[in-house]
N, C-alpha and C positions, 0 to 999 in steps of 0.2 A: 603116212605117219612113219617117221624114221625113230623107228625102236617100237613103241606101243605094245608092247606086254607087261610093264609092270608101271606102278605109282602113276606119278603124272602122265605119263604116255598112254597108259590102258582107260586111266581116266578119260582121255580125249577122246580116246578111239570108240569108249562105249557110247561117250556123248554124239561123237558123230556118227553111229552105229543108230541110236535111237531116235536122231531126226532123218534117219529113212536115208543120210548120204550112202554112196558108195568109196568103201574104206579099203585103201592099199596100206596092209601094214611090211614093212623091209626089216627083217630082224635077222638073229643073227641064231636062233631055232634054239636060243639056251631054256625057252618059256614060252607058253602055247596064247597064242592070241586068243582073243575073244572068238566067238563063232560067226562066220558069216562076212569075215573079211576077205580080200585078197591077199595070200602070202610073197612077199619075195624075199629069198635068204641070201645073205652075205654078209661083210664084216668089213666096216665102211673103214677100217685101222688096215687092214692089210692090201696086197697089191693086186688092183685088177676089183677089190671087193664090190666095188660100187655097181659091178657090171649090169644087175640084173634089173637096175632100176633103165636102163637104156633099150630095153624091148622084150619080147616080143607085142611090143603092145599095138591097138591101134592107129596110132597117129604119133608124131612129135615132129621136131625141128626147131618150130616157134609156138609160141600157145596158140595164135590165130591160124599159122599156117602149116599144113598135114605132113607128115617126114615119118617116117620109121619109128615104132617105138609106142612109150607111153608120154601119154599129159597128163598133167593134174591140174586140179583149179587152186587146191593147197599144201603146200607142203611143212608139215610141225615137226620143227627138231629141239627135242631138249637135250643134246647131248652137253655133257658137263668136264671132260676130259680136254684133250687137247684141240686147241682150236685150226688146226690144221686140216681135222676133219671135218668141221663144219667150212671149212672153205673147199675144200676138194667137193662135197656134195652140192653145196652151193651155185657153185660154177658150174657143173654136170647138169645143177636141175634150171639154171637161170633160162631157158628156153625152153624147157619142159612142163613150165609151173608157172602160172599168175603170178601167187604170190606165198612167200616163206615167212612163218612165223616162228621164232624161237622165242625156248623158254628160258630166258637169261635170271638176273638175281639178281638182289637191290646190294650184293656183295661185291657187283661193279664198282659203286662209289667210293671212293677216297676216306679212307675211318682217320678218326671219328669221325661218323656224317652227324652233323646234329639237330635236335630234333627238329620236325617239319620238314624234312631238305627235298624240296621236289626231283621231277628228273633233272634239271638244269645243272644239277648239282655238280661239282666236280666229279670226276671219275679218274679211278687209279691209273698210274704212269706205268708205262713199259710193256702195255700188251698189244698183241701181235697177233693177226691172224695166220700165219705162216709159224704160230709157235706145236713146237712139237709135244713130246709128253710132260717135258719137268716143269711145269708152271703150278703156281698155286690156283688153289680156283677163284678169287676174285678177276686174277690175270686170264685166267681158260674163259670165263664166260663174258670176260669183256671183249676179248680176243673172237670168239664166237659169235658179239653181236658184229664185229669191224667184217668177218666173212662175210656173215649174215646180209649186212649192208653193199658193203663191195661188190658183192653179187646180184642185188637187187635192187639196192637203191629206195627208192619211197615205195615197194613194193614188201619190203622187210617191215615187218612187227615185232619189237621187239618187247617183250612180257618181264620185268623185271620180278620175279615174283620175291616172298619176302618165308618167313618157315609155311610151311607146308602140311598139312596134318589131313589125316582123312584114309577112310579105308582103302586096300594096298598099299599102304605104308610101308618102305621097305628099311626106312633110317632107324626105325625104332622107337620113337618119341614117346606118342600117344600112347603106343602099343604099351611101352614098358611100366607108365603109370596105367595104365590098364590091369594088366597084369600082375602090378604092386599090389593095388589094393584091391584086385580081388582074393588074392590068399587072406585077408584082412587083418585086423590085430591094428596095433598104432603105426600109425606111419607117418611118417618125416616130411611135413608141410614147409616148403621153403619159406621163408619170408613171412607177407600178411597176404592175406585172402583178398584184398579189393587193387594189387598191382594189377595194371592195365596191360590185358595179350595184343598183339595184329599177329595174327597170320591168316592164311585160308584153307579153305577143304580145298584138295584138288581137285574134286566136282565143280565146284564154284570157277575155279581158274580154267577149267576148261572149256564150261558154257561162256565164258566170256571172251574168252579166246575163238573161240569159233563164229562167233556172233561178229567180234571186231575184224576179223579177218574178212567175213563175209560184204560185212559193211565200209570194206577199206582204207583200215584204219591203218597207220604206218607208224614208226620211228618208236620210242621207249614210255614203255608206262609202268608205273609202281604199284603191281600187281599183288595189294593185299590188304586186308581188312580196317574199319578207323581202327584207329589206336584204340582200343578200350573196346572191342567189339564184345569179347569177354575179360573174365578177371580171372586168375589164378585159382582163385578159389572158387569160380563157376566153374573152370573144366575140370576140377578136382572132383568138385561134389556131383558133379553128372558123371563122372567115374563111378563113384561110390552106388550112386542111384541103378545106373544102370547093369552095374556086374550084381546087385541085388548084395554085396558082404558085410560082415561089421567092423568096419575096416574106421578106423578113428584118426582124423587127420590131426596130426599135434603140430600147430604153425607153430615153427622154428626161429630166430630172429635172424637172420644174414649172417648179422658179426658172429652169431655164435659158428654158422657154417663157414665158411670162410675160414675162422680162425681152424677149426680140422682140419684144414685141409682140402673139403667137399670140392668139386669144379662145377657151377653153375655150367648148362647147356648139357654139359657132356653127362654128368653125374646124376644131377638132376635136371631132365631134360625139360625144355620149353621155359623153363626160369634163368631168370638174370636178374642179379639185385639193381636198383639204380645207379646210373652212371652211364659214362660213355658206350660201352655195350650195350645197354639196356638202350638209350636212346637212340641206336643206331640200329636196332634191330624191331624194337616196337612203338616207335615214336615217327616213322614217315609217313611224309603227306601224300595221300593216295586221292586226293578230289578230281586227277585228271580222270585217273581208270573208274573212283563211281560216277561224271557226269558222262562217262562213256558206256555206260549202261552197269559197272557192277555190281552185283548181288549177294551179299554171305548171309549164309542160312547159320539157324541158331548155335551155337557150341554146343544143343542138347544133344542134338543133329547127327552134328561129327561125330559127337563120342560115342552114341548106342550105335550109329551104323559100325563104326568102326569095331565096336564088341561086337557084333553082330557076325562082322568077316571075321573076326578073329576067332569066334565061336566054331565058326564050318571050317576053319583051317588045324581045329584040333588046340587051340590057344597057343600054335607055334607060330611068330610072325616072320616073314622073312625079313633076310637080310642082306644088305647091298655088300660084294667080297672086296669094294673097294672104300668102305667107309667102316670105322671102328664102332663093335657094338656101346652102345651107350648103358646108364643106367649106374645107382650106387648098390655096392657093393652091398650084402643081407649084415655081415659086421661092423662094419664103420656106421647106416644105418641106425641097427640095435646099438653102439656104441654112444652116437649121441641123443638117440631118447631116453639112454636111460643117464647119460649128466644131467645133472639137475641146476648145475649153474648156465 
């Protein structure tokens, strides 16, 4: 596991932690892995970092044949940055390792993707596995699957997933309506209550990921829930339910957010009014990843576990220091519940 201390990565590592594998996690010692893994530290960005994944272990060269060093049977990288580094690891690990799974994004494809767009779809111009740090991230994780592949060929999986939600959360999403309404009082309901969510727990993407890997699955899948798995207004009201507050959801109309000024996503996270964002973000078709076995458990699910960690962490959620905290502001807020037009 390259990274596997926090979000998607710790998820993986507990999943493959719990059916009994044996887990190498490579990190870079900013966050304490689960218990019961094997550690190697370094910092896949700097020079020489990658060293400690090259031995002392028992065996490498080729995966079939024994040489100095370690093998794996899998190798998971969700890095999200420069895809330089997923080719530098890549290429280290292509004789080391069966086979590499990355956890790329349905943020590869070409916007507006519209709705239904399988993998086939187009995908964005001008990324490059030899890109260094200035790239946007549609370009970083497109660029990341071209390593990913380059280096393995039909041996690369690549996970396109779609938002993300579930306990160690580090973006903030879930967390921050979590947290909203449990201080309770009225709260600012985007939209109407039956708009259609996709996304997944990153429990769910990570049993599936390990499952397909194992099963030898290759090349890109759009890794995340039907469209309408929940609604708005279910993972509002299992907020509500489960932080136990009396917290009063006041659905809001769009125009009226919008015209304030409000930013869907950012402001108020996990909403997008209809439209091209909306369609491109909760409208793909994911029939290849469920007839390949996927599974998303209830939005009841998510949200209590998710309060549940966020409860043993003292209700402070962490945060990524290279993504902007989300959430609206307590005035702007209070500013538009109490207009009354």
């Amino acid at each position: 596991m390259l990274g596997g201390t926090e979000f998607v990565g710790r998820a993986v590592t507990e999943a493959a932690l719990a059916r009994g594998w044996d887990v190498t996690v490579f990190h870079r010692g900013r966050h304490a892995p689960p218990p019961g893994v094997t550690e190697l530290l370094g910092d896949r960005t700097a020079e020489g970092g990658l060293a400690a994944l090259t031995g002392p272990g028992p065996a490498a060269g080729t995966v079939d044949e024994p040489g100095d060093g370690y093998t794996w049977d899998l190798v998971v990288d969700t890095w999200s940055g420069a895809p330089s580094a997923v080719r530098d690891a890549a290429r280290l690990l292509t004789g080391r390792a069966a086979r590499y799974a990355y956890v790329s994004s349905r943020s590869v494809y070409d916007y507006p993707a519209p709705a239904g767009l399988p993998e086939e779809g187009p995908l964005v111009a001008g990324a490059s596995p030899d890109a260094g740090g200035d790239v946007s991230y549609p370009l970083a994780k497109r660029g990341g699957e071209l390593a990913a592949l380059d280096a393995f060929g039909d041996r690369a999986l690549l996970a396109r997933a779609g938002l993300i939600l579930g306990p160690w959360e580090n973006i903030g999403r879930l967390p921050w309506w979590l947290l909203r309404i449990a201080r309770g009082g009225p709260v600012l309901a985007p939209g109407t209550p039956d708009l259609k969510l996709q996304y997944i727990d990153a429990r769910d993407l990570a049993d599936w990921l390990l499952d397909a890997a194992r099963s030898g699955l290759h090349g890109p899948y759009n890794l995340v829930s039907r469209p309408g798995h929940a609604t708005m207004g279910q993972l509002l009201e299992a907020c509500v339910r489960v932080t136990g507050s009396d917290a009063e959801l006041r659905w809001t109309p769009a125009e009226k957010i919008l015209a304030a000024g409000v930013e869907p996503w950012s402001d108020l996270p996990v909403w997008l009014p209809p439209g091209e964002l909306y369609d491109t973000m909760h409208c793909g078709d994911v029939s290849k990843a469920y007839a390949a076995g996927l599974r998303c458990r209830p939005v009841e699910e998510t949200v209590a576990d998710t309060w549940k960690w966020l409860e043993e962490l003292g209700g402070q959620a962490p945060q990524r220091p290279d993504r902007p905290a989300v959430g609206l502001a307590p005035g702007a807020e209070a500013g538009l519940l109490a207009d009354p037009a």
